[in-house]
C-alpha positions as CSV (number, residue, x, y, z in Angstrom):
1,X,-1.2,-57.8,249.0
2,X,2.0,-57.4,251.8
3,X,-0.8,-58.3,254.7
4,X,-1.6,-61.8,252.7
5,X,2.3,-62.5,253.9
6,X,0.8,-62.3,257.0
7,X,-2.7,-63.3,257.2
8,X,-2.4,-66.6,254.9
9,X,0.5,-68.3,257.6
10,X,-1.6,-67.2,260.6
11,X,-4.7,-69.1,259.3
12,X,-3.2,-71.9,258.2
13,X,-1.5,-72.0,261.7
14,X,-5.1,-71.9,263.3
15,X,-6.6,-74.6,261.2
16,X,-3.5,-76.7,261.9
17,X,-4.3,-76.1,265.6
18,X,-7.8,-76.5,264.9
19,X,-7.9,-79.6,263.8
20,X,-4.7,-81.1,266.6
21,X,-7.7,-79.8,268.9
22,X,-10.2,-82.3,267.2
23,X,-7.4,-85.3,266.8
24,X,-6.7,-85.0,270.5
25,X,-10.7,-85.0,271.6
26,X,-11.5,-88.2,269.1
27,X,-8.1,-90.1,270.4
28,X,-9.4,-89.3,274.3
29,X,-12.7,-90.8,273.1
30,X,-14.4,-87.5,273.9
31,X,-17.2,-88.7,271.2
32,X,-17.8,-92.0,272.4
33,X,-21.1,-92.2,273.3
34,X,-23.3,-89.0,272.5
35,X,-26.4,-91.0,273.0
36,X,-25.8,-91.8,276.4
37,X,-25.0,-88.2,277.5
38,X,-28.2,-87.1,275.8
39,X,-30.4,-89.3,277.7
40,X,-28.2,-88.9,281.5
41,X,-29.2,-85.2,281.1
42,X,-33.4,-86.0,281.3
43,X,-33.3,-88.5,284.0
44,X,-34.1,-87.0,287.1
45,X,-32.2,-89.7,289.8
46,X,-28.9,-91.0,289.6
47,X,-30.1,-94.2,290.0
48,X,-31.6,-94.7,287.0
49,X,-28.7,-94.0,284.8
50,X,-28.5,-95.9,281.5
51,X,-26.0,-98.2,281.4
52,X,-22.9,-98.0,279.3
């Protein structure tokens, strides 16, 4: 029971990091367009990039 002292503030210190981690990736628009990133990776010349 003593280690729950421990382990229950360490996890709830991770999640809290955790999720600042996600915050900071949506707000930098790090999820923008996954569509677009899917298709750039099968086209074979530069070129022919979809558009944004």
């Amino acid at each position: 029971m003593e280690m729950l002292v421990i382990l229950i503030p360490v996890s709830l210190l991770l999640g809290g990091l955790g999720l600042a981690a996600f915050v900071w990736a949506v707000r930098g628009r790090q999820y923008e367009d996954p569509s677009g990133d899917a298709a750039r990776i099968l086209v074979k010349d530069w070129d022919e990039r979809p558009k944004p």
